[in-house]
MISE-326985 format. One record per residue: x, y, z of N, C-alpha, C, O in turn; residue in one letter. Coordinates in steps of 0.1 Angstrom, whole numbers. Example, Ala and Ser with C-alpha at 12.3 -4.5 7.8 and 13.67 -1.06 7.14 Angstrom:
REM MISE-326985
 neast nnorth   nup caeast canorth  caup ceast cnorth   cup oeast onorth   oup code
   132    -57    78    123     -45    78   132    -33    78   142    -33    85    A
   128    -22    71    137     -11    71   129      0    79   134     11    80    S
END
This chain:
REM MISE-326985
 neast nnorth   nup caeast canorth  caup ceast cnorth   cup oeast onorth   oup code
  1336   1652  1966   1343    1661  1975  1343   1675  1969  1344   1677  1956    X
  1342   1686  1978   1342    1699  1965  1356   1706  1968  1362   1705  1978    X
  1361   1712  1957   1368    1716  1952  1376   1720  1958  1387   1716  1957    X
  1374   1730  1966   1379    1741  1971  1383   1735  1989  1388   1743  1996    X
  1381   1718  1994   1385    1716  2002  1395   1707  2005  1398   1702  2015    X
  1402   1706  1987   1411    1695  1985  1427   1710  1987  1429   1721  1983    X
  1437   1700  1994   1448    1707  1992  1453   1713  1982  1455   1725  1983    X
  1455   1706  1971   1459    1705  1959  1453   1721  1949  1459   1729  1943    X
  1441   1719  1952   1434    1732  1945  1439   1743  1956  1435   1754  1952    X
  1443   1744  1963   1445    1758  1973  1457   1763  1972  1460   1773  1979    X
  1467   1755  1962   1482    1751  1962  1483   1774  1955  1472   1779  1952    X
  1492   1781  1953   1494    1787  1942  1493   1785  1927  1499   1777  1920    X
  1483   1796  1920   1478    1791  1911  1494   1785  1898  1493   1776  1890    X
  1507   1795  1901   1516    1788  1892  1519   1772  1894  1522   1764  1886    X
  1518   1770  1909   1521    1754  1911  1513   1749  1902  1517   1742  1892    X
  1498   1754  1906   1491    1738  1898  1491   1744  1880  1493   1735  1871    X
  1488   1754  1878   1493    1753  1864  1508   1744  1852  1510   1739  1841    X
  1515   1748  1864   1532    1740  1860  1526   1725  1859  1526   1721  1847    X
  1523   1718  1867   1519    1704  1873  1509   1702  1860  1510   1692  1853    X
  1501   1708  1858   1490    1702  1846  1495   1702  1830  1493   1694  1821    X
  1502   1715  1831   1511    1712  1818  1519   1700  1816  1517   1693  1807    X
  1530   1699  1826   1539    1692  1828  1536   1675  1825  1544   1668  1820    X
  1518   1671  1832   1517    1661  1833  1512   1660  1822  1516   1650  1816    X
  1502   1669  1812   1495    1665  1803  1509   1664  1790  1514   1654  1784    X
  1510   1670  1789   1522    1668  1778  1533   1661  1775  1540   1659  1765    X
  1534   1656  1790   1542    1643  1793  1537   1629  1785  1540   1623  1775    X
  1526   1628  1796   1511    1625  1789  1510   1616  1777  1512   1604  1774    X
  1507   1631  1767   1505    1629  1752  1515   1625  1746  1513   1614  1741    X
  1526   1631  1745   1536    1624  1737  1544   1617  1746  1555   1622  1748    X
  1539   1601  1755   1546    1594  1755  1537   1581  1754  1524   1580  1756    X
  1545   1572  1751   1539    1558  1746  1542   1543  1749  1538   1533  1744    X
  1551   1546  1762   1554    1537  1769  1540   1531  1781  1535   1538  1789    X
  1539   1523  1779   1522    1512  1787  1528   1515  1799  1519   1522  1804    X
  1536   1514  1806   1539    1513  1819  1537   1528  1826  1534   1529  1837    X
  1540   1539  1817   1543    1552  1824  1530   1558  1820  1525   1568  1825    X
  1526   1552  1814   1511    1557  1806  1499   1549  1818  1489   1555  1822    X
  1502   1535  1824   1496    1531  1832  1495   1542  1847  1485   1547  1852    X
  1505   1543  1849   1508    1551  1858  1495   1566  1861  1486   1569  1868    X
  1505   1571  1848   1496    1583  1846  1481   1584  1845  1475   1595  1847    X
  1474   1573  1843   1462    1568  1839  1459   1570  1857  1453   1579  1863    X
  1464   1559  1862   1459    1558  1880  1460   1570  1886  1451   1575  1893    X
  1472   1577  1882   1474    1588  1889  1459   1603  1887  1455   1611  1895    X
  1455   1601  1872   1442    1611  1868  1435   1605  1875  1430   1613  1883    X
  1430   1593  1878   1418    1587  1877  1414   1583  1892  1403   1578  1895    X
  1423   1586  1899   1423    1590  1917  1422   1601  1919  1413   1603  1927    X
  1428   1614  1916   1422    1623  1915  1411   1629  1910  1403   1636  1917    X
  1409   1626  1897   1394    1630  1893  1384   1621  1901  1372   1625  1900    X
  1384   1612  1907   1372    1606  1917  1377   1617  1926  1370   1626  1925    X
  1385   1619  1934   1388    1630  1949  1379   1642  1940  1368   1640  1944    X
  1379   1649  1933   1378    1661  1932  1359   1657  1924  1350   1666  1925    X
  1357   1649  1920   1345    1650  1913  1336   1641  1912  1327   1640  1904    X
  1338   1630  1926   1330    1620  1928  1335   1603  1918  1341   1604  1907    X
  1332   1594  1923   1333    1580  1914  1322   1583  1898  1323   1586  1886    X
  1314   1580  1908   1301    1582  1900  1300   1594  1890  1294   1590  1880    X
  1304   1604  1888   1305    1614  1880  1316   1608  1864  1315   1606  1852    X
  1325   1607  1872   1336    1600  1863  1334   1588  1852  1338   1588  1840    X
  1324   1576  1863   1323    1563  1857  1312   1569  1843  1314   1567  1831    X
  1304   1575  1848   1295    1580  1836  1297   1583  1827  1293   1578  1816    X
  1308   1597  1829   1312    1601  1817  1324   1590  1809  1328   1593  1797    X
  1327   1583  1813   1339    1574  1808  1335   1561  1800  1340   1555  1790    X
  1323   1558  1808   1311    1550  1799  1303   1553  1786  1301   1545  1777    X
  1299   1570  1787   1290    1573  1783  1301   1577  1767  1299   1576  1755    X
  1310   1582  1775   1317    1592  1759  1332   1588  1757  1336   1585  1746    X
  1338   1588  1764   1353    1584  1765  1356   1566  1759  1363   1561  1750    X
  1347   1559  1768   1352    1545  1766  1345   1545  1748  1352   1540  1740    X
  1336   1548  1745   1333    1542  1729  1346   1552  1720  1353   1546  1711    X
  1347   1564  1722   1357    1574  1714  1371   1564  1717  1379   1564  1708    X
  1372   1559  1726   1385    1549  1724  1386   1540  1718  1395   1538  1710    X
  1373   1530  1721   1373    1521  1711  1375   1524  1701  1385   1519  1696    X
  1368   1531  1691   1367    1538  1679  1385   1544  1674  1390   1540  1663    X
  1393   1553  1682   1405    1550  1679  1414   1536  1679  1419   1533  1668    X
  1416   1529  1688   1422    1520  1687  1416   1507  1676  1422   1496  1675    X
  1405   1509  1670   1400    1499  1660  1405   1506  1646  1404   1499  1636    X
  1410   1519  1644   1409    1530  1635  1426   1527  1626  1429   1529  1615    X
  1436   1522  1639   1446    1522  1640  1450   1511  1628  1455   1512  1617    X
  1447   1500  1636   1448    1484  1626  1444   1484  1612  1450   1481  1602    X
  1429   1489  1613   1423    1494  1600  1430   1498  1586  1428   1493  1575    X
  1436   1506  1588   1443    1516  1581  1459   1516  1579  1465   1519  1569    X
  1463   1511  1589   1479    1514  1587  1483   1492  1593  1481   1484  1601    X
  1487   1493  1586   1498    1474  1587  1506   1477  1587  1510   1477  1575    X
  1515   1479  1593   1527    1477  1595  1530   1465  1608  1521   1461  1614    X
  1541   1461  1609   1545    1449  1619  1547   1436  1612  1550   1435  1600    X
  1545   1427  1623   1556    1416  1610  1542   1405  1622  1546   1394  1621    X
  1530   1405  1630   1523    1398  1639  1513   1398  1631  1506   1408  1631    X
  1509   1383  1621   1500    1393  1615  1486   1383  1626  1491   1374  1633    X
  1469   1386  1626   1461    1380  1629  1454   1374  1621  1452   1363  1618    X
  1449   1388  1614   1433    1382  1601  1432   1395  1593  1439   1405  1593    X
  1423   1390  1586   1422    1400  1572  1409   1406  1575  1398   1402  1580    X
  1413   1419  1568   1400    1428  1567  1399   1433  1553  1410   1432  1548    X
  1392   1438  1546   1391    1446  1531  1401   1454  1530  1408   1453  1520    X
  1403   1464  1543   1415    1471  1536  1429   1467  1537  1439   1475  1537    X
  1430   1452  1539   1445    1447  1546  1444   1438  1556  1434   1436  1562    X
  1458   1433  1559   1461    1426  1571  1461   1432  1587  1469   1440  1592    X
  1455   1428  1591   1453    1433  1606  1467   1430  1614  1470   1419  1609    X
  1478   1434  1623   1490    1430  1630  1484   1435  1644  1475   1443  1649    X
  1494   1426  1649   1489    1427  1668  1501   1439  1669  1503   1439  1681    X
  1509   1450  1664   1520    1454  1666  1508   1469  1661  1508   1479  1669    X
  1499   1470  1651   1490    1480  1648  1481   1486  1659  1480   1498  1662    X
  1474   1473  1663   1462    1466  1674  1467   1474  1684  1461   1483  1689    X
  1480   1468  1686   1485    1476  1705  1487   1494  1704  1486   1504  1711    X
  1492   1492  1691   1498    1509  1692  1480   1520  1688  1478   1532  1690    X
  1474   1511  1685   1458    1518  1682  1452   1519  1703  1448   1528  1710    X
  1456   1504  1708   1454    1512  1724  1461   1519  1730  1457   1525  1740    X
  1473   1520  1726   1478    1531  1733  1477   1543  1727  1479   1553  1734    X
  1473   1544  1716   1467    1562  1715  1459   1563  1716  1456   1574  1713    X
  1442   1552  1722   1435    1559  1727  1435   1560  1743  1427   1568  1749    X
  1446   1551  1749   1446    1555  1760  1456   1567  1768  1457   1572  1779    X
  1466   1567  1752   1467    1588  1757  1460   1598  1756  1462   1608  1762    X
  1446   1595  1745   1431    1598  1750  1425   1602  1758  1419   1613  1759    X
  1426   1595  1764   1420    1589  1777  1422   1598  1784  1415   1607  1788    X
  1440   1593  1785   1444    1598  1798  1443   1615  1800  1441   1621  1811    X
  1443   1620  1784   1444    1634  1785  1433   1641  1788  1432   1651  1794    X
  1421   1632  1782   1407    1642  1795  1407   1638  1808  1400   1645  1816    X
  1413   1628  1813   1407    1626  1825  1417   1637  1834  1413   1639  1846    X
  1432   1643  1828   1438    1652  1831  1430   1664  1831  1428   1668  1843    X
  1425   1671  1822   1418    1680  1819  1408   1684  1829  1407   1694  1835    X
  1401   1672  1829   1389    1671  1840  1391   1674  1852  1381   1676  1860    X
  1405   1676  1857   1412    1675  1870  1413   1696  1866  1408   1705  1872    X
  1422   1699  1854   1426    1710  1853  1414   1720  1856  1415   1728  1865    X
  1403   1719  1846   1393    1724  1847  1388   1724  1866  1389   1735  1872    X
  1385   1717  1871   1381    1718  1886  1392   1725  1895  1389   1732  1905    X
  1406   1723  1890   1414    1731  1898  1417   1748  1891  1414   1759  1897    X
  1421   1748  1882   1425    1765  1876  1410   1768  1870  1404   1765  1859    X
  1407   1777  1881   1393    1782  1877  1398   1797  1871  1409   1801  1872    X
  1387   1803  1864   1391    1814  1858  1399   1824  1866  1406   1831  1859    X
  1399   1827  1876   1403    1841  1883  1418   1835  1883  1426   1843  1879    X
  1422   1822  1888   1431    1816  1884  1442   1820  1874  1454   1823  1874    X
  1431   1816  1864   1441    1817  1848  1443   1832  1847  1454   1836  1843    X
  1430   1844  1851   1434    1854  1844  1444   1859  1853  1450   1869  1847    X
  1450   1857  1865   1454    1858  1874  1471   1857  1867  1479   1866  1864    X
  1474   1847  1867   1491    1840  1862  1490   1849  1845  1501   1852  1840    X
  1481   1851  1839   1480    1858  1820  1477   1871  1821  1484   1878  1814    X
  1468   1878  1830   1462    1886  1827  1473   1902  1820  1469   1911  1812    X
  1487   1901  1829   1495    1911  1829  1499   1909  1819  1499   1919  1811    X
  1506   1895  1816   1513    1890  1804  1506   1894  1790  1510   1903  1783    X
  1498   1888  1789   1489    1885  1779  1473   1892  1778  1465   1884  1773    X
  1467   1904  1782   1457    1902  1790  1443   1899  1781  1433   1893  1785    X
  1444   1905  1767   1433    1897  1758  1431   1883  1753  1421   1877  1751    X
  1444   1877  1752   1444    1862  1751  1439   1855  1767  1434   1844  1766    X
  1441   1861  1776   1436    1857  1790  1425   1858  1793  1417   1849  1797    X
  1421   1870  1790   1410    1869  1785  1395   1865  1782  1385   1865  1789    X
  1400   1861  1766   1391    1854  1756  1396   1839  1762  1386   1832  1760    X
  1404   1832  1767   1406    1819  1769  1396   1815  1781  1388   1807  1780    X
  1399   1824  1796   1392    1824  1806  1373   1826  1806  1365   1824  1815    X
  1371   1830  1792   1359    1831  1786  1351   1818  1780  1339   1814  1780    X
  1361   1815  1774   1362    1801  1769  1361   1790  1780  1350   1785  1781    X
  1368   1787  1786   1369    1779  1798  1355   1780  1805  1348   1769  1805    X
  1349   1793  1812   1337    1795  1816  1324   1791  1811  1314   1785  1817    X
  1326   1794  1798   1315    1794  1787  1312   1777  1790  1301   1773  1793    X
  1324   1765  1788   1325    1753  1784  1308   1746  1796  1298   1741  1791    X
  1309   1748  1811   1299    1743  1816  1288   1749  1814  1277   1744  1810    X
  1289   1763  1816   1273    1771  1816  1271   1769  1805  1260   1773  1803    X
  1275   1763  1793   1266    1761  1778  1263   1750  1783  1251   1754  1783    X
  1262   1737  1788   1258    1729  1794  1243   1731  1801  1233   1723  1799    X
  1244   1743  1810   1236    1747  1818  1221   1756  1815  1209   1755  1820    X
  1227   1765  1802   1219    1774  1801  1216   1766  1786  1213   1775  1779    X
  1217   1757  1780   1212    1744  1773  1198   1738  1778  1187   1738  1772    X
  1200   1735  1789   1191    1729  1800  1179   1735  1797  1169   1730  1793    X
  1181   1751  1800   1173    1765  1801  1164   1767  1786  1153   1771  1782    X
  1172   1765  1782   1168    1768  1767  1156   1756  1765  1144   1759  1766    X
  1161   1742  1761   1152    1730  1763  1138   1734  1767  1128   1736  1761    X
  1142   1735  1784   1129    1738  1791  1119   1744  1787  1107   1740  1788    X
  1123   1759  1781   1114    1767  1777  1109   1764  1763  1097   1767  1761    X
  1116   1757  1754   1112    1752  1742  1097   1740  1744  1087   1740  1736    X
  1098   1732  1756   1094    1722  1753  1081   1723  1763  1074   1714  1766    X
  1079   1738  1766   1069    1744  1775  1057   1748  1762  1045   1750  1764    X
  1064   1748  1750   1059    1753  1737  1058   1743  1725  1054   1744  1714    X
  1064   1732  1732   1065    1722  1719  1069   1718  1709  1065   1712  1700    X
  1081   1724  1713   1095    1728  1699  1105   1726  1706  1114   1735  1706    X
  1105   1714  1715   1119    1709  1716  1124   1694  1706  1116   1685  1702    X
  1135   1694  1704   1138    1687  1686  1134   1673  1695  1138   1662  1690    X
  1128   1672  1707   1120    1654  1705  1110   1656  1703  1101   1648  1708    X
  1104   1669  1695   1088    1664  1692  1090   1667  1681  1100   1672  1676    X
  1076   1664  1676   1076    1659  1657  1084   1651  1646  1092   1642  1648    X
  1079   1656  1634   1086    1647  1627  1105   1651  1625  1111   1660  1630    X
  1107   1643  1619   1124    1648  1617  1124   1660  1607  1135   1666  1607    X
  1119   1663  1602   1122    1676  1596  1117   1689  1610  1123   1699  1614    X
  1106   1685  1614   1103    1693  1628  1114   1697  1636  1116   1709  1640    X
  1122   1685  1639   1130    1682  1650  1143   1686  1645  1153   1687  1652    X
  1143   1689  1630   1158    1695  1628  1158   1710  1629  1168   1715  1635    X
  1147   1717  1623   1141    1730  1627  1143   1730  1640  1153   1737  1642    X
  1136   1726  1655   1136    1729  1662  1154   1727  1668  1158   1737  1674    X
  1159   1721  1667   1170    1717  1671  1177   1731  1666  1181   1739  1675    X
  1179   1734  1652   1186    1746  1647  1184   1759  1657  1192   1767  1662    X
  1168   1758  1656   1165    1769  1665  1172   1776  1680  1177   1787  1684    X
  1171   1761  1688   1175    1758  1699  1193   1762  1701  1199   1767  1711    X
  1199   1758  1688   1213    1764  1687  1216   1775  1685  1223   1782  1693    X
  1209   1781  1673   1204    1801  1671  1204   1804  1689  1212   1811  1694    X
  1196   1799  1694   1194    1808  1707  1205   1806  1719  1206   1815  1728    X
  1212   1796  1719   1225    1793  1723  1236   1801  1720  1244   1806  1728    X
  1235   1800  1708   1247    1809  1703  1243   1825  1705  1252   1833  1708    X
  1231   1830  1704   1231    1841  1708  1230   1849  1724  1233   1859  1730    X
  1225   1838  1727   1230    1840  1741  1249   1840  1748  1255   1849  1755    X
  1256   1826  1741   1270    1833  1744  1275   1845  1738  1284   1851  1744    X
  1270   1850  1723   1276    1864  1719  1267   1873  1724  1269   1885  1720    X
  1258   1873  1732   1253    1885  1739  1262   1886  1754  1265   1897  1760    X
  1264   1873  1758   1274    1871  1771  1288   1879  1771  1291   1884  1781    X
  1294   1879  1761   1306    1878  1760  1308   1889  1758  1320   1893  1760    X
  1297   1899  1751   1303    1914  1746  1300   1916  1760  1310   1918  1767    X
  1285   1916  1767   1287    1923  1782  1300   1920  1791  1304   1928  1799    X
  1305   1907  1790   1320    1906  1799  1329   1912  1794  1337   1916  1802    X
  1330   1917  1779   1342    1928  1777  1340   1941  1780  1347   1948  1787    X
  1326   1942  1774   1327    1961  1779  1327   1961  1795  1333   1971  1799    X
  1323   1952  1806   1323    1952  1819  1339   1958  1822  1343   1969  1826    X
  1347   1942  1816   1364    1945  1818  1369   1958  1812  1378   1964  1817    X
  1364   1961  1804   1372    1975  1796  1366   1982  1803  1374   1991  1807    X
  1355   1983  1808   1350    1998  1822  1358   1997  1837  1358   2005  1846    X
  1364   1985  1837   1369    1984  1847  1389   1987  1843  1399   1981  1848    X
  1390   1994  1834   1404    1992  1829  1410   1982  1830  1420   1982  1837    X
  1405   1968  1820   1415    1953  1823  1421   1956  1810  1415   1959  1800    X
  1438   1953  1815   1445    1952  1808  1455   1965  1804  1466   1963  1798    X
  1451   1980  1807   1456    1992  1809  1471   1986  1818  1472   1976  1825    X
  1479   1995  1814   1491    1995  1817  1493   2008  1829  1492   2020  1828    X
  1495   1999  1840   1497    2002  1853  1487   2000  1858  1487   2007  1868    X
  1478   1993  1858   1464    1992  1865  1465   1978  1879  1465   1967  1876    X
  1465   1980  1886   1469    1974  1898  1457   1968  1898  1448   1974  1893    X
  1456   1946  1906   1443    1942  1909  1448   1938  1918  1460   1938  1920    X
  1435   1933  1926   1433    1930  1938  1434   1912  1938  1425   1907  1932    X
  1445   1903  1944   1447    1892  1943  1446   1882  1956  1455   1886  1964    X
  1437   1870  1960   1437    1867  1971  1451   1856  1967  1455   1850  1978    X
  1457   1853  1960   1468    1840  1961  1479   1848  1964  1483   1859  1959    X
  1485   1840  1972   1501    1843  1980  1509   1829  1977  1504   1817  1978    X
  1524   1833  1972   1531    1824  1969  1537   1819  1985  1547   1826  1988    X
  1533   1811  1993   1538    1809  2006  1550   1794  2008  1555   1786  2002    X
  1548   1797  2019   1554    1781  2024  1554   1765  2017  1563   1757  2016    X
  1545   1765  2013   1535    1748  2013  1541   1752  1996  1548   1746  1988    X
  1538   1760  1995   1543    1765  1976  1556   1761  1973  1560   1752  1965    X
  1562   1767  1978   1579    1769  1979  1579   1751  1981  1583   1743  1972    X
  1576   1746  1994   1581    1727  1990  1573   1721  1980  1578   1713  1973    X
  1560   1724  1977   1551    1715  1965  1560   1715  1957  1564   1704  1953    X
  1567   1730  1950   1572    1735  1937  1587   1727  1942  1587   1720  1932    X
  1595   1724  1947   1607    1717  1949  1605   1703  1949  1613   1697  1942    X
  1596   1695  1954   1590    1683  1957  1592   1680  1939  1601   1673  1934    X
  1580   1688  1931   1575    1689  1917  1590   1684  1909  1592   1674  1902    X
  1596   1692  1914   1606    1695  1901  1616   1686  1906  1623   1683  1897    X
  1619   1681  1917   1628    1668  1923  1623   1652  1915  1628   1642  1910    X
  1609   1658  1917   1604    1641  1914  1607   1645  1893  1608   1635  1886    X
  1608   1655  1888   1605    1657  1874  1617   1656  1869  1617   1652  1857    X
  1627   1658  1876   1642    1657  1872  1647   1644  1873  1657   1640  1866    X
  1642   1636  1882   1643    1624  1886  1640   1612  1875  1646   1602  1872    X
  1627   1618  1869   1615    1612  1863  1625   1614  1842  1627   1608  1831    X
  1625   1623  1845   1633    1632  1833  1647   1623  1830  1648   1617  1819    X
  1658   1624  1842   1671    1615  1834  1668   1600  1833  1674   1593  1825    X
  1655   1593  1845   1653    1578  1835  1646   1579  1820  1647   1569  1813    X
  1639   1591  1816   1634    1586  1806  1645   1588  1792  1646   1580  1782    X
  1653   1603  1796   1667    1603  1789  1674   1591  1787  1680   1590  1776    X
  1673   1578  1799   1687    1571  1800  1677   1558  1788  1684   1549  1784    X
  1662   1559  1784   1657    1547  1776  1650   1541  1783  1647   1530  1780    X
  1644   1547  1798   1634    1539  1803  1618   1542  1797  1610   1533  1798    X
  1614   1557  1791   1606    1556  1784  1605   1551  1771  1594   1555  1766    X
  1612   1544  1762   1615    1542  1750  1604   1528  1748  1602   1519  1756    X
  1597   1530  1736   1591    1525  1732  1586   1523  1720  1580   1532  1715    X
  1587   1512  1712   1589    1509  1696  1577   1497  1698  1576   1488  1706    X
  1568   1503  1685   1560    1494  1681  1558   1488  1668  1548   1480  1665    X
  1569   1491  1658   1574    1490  1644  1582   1490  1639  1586   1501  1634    X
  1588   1478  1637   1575    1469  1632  1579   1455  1637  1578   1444  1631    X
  1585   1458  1656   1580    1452  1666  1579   1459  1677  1583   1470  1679    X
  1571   1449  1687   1569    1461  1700  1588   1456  1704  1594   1446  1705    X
  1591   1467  1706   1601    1468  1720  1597   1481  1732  1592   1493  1730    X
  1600   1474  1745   1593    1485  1754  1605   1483  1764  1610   1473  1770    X
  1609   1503  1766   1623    1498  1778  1620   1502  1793  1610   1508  1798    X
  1633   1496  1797   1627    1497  1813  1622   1484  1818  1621   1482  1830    X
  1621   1473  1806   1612    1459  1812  1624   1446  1806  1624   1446  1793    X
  1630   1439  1811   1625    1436  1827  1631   1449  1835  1639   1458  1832    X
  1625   1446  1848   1628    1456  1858  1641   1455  1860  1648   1445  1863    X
  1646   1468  1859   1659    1474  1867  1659   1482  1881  1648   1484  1884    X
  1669   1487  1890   1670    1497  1896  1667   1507  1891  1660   1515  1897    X
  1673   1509  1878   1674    1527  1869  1659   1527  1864  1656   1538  1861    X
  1652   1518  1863   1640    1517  1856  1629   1517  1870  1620   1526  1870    X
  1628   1509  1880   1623    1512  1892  1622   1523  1899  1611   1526  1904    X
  1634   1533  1901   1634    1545  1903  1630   1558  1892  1634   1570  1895    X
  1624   1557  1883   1620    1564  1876  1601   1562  1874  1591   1569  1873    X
  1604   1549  1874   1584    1545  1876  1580   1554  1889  1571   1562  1890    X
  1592   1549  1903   1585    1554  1917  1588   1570  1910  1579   1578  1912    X
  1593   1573  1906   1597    1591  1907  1581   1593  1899  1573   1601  1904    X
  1576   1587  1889   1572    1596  1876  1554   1588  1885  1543   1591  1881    X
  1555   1577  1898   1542    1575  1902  1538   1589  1911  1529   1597  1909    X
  1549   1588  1923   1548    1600  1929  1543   1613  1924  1535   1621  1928    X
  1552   1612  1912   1546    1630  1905  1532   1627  1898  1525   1637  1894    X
  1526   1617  1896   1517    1618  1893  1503   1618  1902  1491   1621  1900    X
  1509   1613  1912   1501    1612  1921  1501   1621  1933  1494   1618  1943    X
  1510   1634  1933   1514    1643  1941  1498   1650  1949  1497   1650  1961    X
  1489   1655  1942   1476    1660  1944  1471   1651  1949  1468   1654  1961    X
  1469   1637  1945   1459    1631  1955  1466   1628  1968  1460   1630  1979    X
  1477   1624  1967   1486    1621  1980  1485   1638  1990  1482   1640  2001    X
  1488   1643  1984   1488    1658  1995  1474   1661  1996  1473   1673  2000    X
  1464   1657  1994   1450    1657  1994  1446   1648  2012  1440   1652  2022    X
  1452   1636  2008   1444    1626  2017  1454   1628  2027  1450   1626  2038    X
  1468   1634  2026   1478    1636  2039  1473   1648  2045  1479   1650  2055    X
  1467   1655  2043   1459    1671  2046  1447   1666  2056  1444   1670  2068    X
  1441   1653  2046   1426    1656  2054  1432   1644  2069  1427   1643  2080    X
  1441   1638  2065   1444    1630  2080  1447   1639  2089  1442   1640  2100    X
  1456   1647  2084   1464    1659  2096  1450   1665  2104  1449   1667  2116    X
  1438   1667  2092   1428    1678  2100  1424   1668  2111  1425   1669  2123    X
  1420   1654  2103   1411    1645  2116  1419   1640  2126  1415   1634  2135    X
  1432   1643  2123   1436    1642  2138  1439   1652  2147  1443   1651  2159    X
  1438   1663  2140   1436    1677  2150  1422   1678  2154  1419   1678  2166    X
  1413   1677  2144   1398    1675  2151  1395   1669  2157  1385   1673  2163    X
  1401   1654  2161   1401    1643  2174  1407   1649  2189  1401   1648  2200    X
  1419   1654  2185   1422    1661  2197  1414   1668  2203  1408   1666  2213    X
  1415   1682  2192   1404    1691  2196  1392   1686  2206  1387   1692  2216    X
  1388   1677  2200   1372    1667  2209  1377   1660  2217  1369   1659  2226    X
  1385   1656  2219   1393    1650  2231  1394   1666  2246  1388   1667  2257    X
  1401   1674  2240   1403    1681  2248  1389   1689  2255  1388   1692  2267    X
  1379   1691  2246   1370    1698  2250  1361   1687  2258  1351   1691  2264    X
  1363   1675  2259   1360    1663  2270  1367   1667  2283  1359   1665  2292    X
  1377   1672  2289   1385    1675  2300  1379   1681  2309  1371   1690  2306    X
  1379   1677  2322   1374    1685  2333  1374   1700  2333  1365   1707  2338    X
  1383   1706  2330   1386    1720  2333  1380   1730  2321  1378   1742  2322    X
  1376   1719  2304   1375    1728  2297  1362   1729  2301  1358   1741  2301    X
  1352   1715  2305   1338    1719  2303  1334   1724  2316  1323   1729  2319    X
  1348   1724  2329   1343    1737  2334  1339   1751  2330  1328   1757  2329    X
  1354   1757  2325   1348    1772  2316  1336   1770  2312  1331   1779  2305    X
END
């Protein structure tokens, strides 16, 4: 689906910036499986709405799922603590209390690119310079530069290859010393291409006075209606989500045993999962309640233009 036809991305750029903070740092420093499950469904419905199944499964295959494994085996390895033991390895006793807390930090891993992945597609640069640029306007910047740079180095990678391998100096031919040379090469021209990029985007900005004091821009985002309830909606479900985790429904101890709160299920613990699912799933749900609203205005609409009188006119 592209970007720009999901609700959620059209929201005001402070909404979805608040919302990506909020969820990713929630996110990361929490370590409870249940809120962490949550949060995992909640990225991982969105990042398919905004970027396809198929895009996602790839990259989660290709780079994410082995970088997890690799943490969560990293975990047991190294640190024993717990009282569960399994089996022995050279550097120690392996514990199922190591084991579990090794998946749950790679699936706050996880969770935090597949967050990211969502960030990136929604706060596009005009975006960020947009909410920084007044505040901050060189840190806005050099960040919104950064951000940009991240796909087109991807892109103009591609470009580079191509032309290399038009000449036979791309690092899959020859021997390995060939292929390290050519590979070097290939990065030389990468990198000189983003520092040739980057001085033309500053002197552009500085000819255009960014960042002068009093300098007025031209902004298509308006803080409107739909803003004003997303941003109350946000912060109802966050406050909600916020005194269960206060009251020990996020608490969670894995040393040196697991205890995990909130389970068994309570009321006080039920109403903070639905609060903290909702907020995580706020974008995709105002996504798919958007596109129902259109198709059933577009049904009418076709309905009506069926009518005797319209297809008289």
């Amino acid at each position: 689906m592209n970007k720009h036809a999901d609700a959620f991305t059209d929201c005001h750029p402070a909404v979805a910036f608040f919302y990506f903070l909020t969820v990713i740092l929630i996110s990361m420093f929490m370590s409870h499986p249940v809120l962490l499950s949550i949060s995992f469904l909640g990225a991982a419905c969105y990042a398919i709405r905004l970027k396809g199944w198929r895009k996602i499964l790839r990259f989660n295959l290709l780079y994410t799922l082995p970088a997890m494994v690799i943490v969560a085996f990293m975990n047991p390895a190294f640190n024993h603590y717990g009282v569960t033991f399994l089996f022995y390895l050279k550097s120690g006793p392996v514990t199922l209390e190591a084991l579990v807390y090794g998946v749950v930090l790679a699936s706050m891993l996880f969770i935090a690119i597949l967050w990211f992945s969502c960030y990136n597609e929604v706060m596009t640069t005009d975006k960020f310079v947009y909410l920084f640029g007044r505040v901050i306007p060189a840190l806005s910047l050099v960040l919104s530069m950064v951000f940009r740079f991240v796909p087109r180095f991807g892109a103009q990678l591609k470009v580079i290859r191509n032309g290399q391998k038009a000449v036979g100096r791309d690092f899959s031919n020859g021997n390995l010393f060939q292929k390290l040379r050519y590979g070097i090469t290939i990065l030389s021209i990468l990198i000189t291409w983003a520092l040739e990029n980057a001085i033309e985007t500053s002197d552009s900005m500085r000819a255009r006075g960014y960042g002068l004091k009093g300098r007025s821009a031209f902004s298509i985002f308006r803080f409107d209606s739909r803003d004003l309830k997303a941003s109350l909606m946000l912060l109802l479900l966050l406050g909600i989500s916020g005194v269960g985790f206060a009251s020990g429904t996020a608490f969670a101890q894995y040393n040196p045993v697991i205890k995990i709160g909130g389970l068994p299920l309570t009321w006080q613990s039920a109403v903070t999962y639905l609060a903290w699912a909702l907020f995580c799933f706020f974008p995709f749900i105002m996504g798919v309640w958007e596109d129902a609203v259109f198709r059933r205005l577009e049904a009418k609409a076709s309905m009506e233009r069926k009518l005797p009188w319209y297809m008289a006119e």
